[in-house]
C-alpha positions in Angstrom: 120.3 105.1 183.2 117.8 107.0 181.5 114.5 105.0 180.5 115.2 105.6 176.4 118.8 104.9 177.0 117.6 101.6 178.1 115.3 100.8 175.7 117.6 102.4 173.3 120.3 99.9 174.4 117.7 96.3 174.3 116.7 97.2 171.0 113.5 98.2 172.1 112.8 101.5 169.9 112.3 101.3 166.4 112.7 103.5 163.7 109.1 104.7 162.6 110.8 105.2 158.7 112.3 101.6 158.5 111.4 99.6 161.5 115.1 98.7 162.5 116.3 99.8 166.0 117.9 102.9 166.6 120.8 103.8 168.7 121.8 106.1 171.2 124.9 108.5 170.1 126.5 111.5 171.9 123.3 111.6 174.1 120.8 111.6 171.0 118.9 108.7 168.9 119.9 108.0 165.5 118.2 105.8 162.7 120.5 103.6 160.6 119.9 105.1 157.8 121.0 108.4 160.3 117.8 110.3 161.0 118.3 112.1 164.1 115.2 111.9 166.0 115.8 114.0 168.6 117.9 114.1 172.3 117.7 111.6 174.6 116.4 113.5 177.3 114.0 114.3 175.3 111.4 114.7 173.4 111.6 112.7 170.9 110.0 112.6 167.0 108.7 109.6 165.4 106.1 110.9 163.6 105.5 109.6 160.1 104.3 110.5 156.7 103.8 114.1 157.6 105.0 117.3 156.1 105.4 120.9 158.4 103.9 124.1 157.0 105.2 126.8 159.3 108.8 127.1 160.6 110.5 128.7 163.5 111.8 131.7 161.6 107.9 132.6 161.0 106.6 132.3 164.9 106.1 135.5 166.7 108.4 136.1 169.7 105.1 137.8 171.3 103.4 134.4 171.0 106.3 132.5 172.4 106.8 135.3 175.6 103.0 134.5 176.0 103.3 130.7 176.4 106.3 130.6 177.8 104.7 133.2 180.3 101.7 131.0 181.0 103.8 128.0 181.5 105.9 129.7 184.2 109.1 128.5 182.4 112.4 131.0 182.7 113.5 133.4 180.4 116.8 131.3 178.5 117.4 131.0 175.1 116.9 127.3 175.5 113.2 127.7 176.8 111.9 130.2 174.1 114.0 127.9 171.2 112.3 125.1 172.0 108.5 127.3 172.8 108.9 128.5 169.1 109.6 124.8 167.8 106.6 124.2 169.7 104.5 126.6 167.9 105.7 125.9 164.9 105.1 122.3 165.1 101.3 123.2 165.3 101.7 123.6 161.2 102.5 119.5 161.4 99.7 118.3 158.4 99.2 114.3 158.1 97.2 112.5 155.5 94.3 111.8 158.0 92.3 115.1 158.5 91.9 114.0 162.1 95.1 113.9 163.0 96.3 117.2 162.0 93.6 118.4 163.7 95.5 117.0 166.9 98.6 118.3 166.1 97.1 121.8 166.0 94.9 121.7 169.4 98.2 123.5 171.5 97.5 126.2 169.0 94.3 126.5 169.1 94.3 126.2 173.1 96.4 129.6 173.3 95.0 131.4 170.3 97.9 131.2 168.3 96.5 132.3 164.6 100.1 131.0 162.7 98.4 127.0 162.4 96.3 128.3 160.0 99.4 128.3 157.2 98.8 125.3 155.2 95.7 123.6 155.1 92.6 124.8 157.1 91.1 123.5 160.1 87.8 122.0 159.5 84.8 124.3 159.3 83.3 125.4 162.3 79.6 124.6 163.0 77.7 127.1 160.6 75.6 130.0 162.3 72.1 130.4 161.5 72.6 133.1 159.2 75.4 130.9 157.5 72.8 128.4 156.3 70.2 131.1 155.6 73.0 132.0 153.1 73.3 128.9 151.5 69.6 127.9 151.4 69.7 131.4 149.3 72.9 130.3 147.4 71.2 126.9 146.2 67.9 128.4 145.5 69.5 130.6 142.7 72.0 128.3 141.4 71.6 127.2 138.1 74.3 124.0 139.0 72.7 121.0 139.5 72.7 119.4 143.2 75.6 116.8 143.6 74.9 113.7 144.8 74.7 112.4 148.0 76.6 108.6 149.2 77.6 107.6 152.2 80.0 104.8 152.5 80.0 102.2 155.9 83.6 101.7 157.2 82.9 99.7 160.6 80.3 99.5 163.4 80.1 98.3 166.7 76.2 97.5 166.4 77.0 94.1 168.0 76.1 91.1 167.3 73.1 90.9 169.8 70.4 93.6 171.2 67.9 93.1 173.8 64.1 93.2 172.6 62.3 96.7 172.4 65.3 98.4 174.0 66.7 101.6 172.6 70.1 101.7 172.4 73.1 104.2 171.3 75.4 102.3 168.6 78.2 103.8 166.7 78.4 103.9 163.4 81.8 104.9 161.6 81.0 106.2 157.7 83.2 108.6 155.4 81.3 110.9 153.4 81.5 109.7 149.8 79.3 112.8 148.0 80.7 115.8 146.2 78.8 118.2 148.5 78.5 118.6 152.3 76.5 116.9 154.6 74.3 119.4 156.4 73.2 119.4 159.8 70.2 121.6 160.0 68.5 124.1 157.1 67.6 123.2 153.7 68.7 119.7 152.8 69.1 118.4 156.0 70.7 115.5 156.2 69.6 112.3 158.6 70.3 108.6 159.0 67.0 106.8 158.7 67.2 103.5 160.5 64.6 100.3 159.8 64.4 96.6 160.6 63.4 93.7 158.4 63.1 90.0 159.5 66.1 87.9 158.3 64.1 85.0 156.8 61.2 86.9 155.6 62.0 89.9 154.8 59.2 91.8 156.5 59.7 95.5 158.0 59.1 95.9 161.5 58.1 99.2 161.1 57.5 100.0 165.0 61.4 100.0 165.1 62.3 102.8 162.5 64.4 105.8 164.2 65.4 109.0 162.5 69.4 110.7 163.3 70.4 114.2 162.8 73.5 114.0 162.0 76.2 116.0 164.5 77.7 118.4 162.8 78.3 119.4 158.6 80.1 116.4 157.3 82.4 117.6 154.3 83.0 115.8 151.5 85.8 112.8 152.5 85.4 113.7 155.8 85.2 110.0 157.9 83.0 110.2 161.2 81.6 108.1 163.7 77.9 108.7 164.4 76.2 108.2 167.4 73.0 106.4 166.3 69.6 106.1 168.5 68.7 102.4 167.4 65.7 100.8 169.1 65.5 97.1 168.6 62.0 94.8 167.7 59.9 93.3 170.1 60.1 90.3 168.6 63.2 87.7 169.4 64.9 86.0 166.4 67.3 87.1 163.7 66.6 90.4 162.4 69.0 92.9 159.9 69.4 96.3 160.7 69.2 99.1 158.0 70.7 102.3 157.7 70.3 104.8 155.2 71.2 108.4 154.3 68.1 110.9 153.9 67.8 114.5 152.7 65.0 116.5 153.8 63.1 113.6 154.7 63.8 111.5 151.4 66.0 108.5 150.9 68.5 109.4 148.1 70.2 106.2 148.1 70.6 102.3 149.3 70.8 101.7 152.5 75.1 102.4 153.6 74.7 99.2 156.4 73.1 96.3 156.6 73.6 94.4 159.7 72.4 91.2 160.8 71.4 90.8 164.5 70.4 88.5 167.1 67.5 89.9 169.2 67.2 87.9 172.4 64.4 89.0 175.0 66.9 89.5 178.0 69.2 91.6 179.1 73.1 92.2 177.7 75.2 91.3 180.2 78.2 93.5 180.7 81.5 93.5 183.2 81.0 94.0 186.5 82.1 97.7 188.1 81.9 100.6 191.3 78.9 102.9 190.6 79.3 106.5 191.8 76.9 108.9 190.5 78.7 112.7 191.2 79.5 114.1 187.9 83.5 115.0 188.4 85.2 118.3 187.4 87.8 117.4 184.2 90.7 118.1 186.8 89.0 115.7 189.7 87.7 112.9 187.1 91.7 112.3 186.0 92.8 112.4 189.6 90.4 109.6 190.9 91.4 107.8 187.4 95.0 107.9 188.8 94.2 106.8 192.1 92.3 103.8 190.5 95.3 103.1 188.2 97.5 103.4 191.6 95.4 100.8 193.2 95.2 98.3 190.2 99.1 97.9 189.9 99.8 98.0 193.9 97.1 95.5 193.7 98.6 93.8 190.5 102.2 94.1 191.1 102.6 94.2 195.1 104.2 97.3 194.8 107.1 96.8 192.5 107.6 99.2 190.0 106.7 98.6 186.3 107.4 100.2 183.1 104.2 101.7 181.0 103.0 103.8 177.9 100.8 106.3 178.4 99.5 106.8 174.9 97.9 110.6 174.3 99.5 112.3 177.1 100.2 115.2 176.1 101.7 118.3 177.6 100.8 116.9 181.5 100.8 113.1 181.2 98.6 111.7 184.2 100.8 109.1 184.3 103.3 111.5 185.7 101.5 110.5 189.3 102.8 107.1 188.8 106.4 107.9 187.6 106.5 110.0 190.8 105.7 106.2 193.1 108.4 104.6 191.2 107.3 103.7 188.4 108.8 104.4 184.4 107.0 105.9 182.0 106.7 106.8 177.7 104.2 109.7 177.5 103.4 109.6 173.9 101.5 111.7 171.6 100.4 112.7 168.3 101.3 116.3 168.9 105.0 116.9 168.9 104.1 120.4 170.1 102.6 119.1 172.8 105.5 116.4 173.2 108.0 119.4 173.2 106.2 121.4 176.0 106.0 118.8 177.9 109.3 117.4 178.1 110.1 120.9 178.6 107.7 121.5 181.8 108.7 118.7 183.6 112.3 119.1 183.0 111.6 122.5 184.9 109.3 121.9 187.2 109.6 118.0 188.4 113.7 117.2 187.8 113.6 114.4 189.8 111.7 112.4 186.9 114.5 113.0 184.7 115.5 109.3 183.8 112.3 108.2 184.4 109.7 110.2 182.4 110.0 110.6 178.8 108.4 112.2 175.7 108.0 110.7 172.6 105.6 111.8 169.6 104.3 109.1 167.5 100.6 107.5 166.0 99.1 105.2 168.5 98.1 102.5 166.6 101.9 102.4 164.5 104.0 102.4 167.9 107.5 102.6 167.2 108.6 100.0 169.7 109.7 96.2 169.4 107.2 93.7 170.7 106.9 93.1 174.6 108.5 96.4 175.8 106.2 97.3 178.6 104.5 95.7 181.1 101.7 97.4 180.1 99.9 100.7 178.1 98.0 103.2 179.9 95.1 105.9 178.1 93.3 108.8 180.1 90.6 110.8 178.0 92.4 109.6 174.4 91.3 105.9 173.7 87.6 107.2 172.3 89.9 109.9 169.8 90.7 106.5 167.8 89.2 105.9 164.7 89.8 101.9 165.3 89.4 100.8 169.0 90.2 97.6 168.4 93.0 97.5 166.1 94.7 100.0 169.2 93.9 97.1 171.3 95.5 95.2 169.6 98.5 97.2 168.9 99.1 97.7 172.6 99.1 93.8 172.9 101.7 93.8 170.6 103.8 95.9 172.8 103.1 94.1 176.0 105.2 91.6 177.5 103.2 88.6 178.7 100.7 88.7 181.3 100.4 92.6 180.9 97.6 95.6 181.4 95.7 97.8 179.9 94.4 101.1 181.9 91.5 103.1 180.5 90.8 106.2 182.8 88.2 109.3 182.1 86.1 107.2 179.2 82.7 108.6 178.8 80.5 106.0 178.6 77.1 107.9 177.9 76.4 108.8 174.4 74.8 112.0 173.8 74.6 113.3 170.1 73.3 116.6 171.4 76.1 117.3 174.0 77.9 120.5 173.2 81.1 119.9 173.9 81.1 116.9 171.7 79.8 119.0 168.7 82.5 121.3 169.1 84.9 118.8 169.1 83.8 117.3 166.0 83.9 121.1 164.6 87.7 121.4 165.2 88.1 117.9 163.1 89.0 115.9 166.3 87.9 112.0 166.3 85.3 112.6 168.6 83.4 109.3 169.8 81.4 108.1 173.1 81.1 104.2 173.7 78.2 102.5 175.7 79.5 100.1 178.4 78.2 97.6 176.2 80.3 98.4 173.1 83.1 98.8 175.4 82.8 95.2 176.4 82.8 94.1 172.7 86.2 95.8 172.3 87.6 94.2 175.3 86.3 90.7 174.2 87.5 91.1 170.6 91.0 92.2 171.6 91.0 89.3 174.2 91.1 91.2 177.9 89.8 90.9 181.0 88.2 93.4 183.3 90.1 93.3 186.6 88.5 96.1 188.1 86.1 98.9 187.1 84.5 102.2 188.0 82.4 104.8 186.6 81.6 107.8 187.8 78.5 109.3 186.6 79.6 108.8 182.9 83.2 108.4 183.3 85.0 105.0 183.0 87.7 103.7 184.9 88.7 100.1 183.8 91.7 98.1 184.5 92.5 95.0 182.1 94.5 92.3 181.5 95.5 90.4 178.8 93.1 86.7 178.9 
């Protein structure tokens, strides 16, 4: 029996409109209230609260004969259907800015212009002549400068930090002003960070740190920012205060105050293999799977389990696993990439058939009944989440008792500078990098246990289970 069939059948899958299960009918599910959401064999579409901007009739056959090309996938009218569905579903828009963003990465990947019907990806990161041009603009504008707020949505600051240490802690805010926040030029906007005492009030001013901010923050836009935070010398309770700055100046309260515990040792965190080669994308996921491998032969003896992978995409990593037995829910925000996906391996690996499946859905709403799978599985997607723990928690919720949690390819080295992490942020993606030490917060807030652990040079590899 195929894998949906049989979670179809235990009342396992939920619809994502109403919550009630769904059934299979004439090899395809169907909602009660008779939404069809798509063929068994897949993929399938959960999504929610989303509207589509660009439809089949409107995609180019050049750009489907391109990625259909690419893909090495044959020449049927079934293939280049279901590529132009693919396409199309690039012009997928959700309330969240982020996850539209998402939804539009297959199109962006293969420089497929049509995503840009509808609403626009976010701004890229402005050339130098770009903010020459502004500073001009605003110099000869007679309308008055908007002004600037900044408004604290979470943090994972902690609730401890060692003495004098400098430390990278994220910081999640959304962009309350009318205006942009800019990164460089005129106006430059940073996050000035201070200590006081907690009893007395006084300001450690050897602690103060100054953050450019990543990238031009527009107006609504939510983002997590990487702060440089360096902690007093001095033990005892101390509050932390962060504050938006403009050129230099403070333009309003401090957005976070945050009382911490400074202790003159170390932070412990979990235990885990230290390698320091920095891996190739395409070698970092294939050790991840070989450490997932090991943690269930070691966990499980050998016999087969059912998982989520949760941002798989196109070429779930799981796939490794469904190919030693195992069964496996790739699921994604992206139906395009959902779509292509099903459609490759149907192709190329057809002995995963009833085993493999492709669902598109939001992470932290999963459309599944409680206790499901033995366990949830993330390669390079946990850090795209806006709230780590609430996921956590989510994929408790759809774990049977006793189950795991995999984390592969999770860089664990902050670096507000690094490139590719700008650009990412200039697409609109959730971009976010976790110290080991924040990581182990999660895992303690959500209630797991590390099992086993690796990191290569900056990538994490953890196995959990639930404590």
């Amino acid at each position: 029996m195929h894998f949906i069939e049989e979670l179809a059948s235990t009342e396992k899958l939920l619809c994502p409109d109403t919550g009630t299960p769904v059934r299979a009918r004439d090899g395809r599910l169907i909602s009660a209230s008779g939404r069809d959401l798509g063929s068994v064999a897949g993929p399938l579409d959960f999504l929610k609260g989303h509207r589509k901007t660009l439809d089949v009739s409107q995609v180019p056959a050049a750009d489907v004969e391109r990625l259909r090309a690419h893909l090495e996938l044959p020449a049927t009218p079934e293939v280049t259907a279901q590529i132009a569905a693919a396409i199309a579903a690039t012009g997928i828009r959700f309330d969240d800015a982020h996850l539209s963003a998402e939804a539009r990465m297959l199109a962006e990947r293969f420089r497929i212009p049509e995503f840009a019907l509808g609403d626009a990806p976010a701004a890229k990161i402005p050339t130098t002549i770009d903010r020459l041009a502004a500073s001009f603009g605003r110099a000869f504008s007679k309308a008055p400068r908007a002004g600037y707020r900044i408004e604290h949505l979470s943090n994972s600051i902690g609730e401890r930090l060692s003495a004098g240490q400098a430390v990278y802690r994220s910081v999640r805010v959304r962009n309350a002003s009318d205006a942009p926040l800019q990164m460089e030029g005129d106006g430059a906007a940073t996050i000035e960070t201070r200590w006081t005492e907690a009893a007395s009030g006084a300001i450690a001013e050897t602690a103060a740190t100054s953050n450019a901010i990543p990238v031009d923050i527009e107006p609504g836009r939510e983002i997590t920012l990487i702060l440089r935070v360096r902690a007093p010398a001095a033990s005892g309770q101390h509050t932390l205060h962060a504050g938006l700055a403009i050129s230099g100046k403070p333009v309003e309260p401090p957005f976070l105050a945050a009382t911490v515990e400074i202790v003159p040792c170390e932070l412990p965190v979990f235990e885990y293999e230290y390698f320091p080669t920095q891996l190739e994308y395409g070698a970092d996921h294939h050790f991840a799977m070989l450490e997932a491998a090991q943690f269930l032969e070691a966990r499980y003896g050998g016999q087969p389990v059912s998982m989520l992978e949760i941002g798989g995409g196109v070429h779930p990593t799981a796939h490794a696993l469904a190919l030693r037995g195992h069964r496996v829910v790739s699921s994604d925000i992206s139906h395009s990439e959902s779509i292509l996906g099903s459609l490759h391996f149907r192709h190329k690996m057809p002995q995963l058939d009833e085993s493999l499946a492709f669902i598109s859905c939001e992470g932290t709403t999963l459309p599944f009944a409680g206790e499901t799978f033995d366990g949830v599985m993330l390669f390079a997607a946990f850090h795209h989440f806006a709230d780590p723990i609430a996921l956590l928690h989510e994929m408790r919720r759809v774990s049977r008792p006793g189950g795991f949690v995999f984390l592969g390819c999770e860089s664990c080295a902050p670096d507000p500078a690094n490139k590719q992490y700008r650009e990412e942020l200039s697409r609109g993606i959730n971009e976010q990098t976790w110290t080991l030490a924040e990581f182990t917060q999660f895992f303690r807030a959500a209630g797991l246990k590390v099992v086993r652990a690796r990191v290569d040079s900056n990538s994490l590899k953890v196995g959990l289970a639930w404590s």
